[in-house]
C-alpha positions, 0 to 999 in steps of 0.5 A, a space after each residue: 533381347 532383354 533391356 538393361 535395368 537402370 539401376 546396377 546390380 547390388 555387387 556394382 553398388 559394392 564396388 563403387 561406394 559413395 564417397 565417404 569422410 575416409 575418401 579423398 574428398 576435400 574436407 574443411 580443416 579441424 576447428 581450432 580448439 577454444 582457448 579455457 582463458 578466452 572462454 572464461 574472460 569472455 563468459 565474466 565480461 557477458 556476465 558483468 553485462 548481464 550484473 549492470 543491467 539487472 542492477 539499472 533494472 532494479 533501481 529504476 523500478 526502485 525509483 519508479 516504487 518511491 515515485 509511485 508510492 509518494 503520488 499514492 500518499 498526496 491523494 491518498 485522503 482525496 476521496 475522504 476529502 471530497 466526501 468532506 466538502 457537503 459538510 462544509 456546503 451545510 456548515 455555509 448555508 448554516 451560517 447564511 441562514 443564522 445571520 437572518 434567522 430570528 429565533 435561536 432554536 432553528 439556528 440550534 436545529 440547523 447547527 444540530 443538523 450538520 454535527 449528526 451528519 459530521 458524525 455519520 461521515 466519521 463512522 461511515 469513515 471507522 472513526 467512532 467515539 472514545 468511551 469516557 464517561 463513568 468509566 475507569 480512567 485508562 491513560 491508553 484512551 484517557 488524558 487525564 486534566 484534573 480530579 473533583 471529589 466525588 463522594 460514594 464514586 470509586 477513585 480514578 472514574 471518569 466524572 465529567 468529559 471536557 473534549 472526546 476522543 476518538 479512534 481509527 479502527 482500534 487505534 487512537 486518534 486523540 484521546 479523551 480530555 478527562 476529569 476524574 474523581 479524586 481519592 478521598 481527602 484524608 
């Protein structure tokens, strides 16, 4: 005799479907359909959520800009400054030394000395000197403080310089104190 298959032949299978959405199976009653009204108040109250947070985040990174940007222009001339202070250690031991000295030119060697490395630490910093002398006068590097005749010098030239002037880049610091020569007497 034959032993039965375990599995029922294809036209059982057609007989007893499994169950089905169509079948009498207990299903979960229909999803209620959103409301438009509910839906929109509910996406403009996370959106105005989302509005105050981003306007907290940008002024606090406002703030943290003016905070970060106001340390930044206390020390910003720090390392400047520190490369000052040899200056100042020389110009000291300058003075210690010419309170004793005896002869006057090495106080002069001495002094001399200083203003040279003054000199290379303002060009090392890009300040560098005002062209004056013998040149025409030019009121955007020049002040002019008063004129001598010169005779066979062109009026407006630069003829003696009282103070210099220097500049940052190509922009000025201070300008250079000027005497020109004056227009010839009539």
């Amino acid at each position: 005799m034959k032993s039965k298959h375990p599995h029922p032949p294809a036209e059982s299978a057609k007989e007893s479907p499994a169950p089905g959405p169509t079948d009498s199976v207990e299903t979960a009653p229909p999803a209620p359909v959103p409301d438009p009204a509910a839906q929109a108040a509910a996406e403009i109250a996370s959106l105005k959520d989302q509005l105050l947070r981003a306007r907290a985040d940008f002024e606090n990174s406002r703030k943290r800009l003016i905070r970060e940007k106001e340390e930044s222009l206390r020390y910003a001339n720090q390392a400047i400054l520190a490369d000052l202070l040899p200056l100042l250690d020389h110009l000291e031991l300058g003075l210690q030394a010419a309170s004793t000295a005896t002869d006057v030119p090495s106080v002069v060697s001495g002094v001399k000395l200083i203003q040279s490395q003054f000199e290379r630490f303002l060009t090392e910093h890009g300040v560098t000197p005002v062209e004056a002398l013998g040149k025409p006068f030019d009121p955007n590097w020049h002040e002019a403080i008063g004129q001598e005749p010169a005779p066979g010098k062109p009026e407006g030239t630069v003829l003696h310089l009282r103070r210099r002037g220097f500049k940052l880049g190509e922009r000025l610091l201070r300008p250079a104190s000027v005497i020109t020569v004056a227009p010839p007497s009539a």
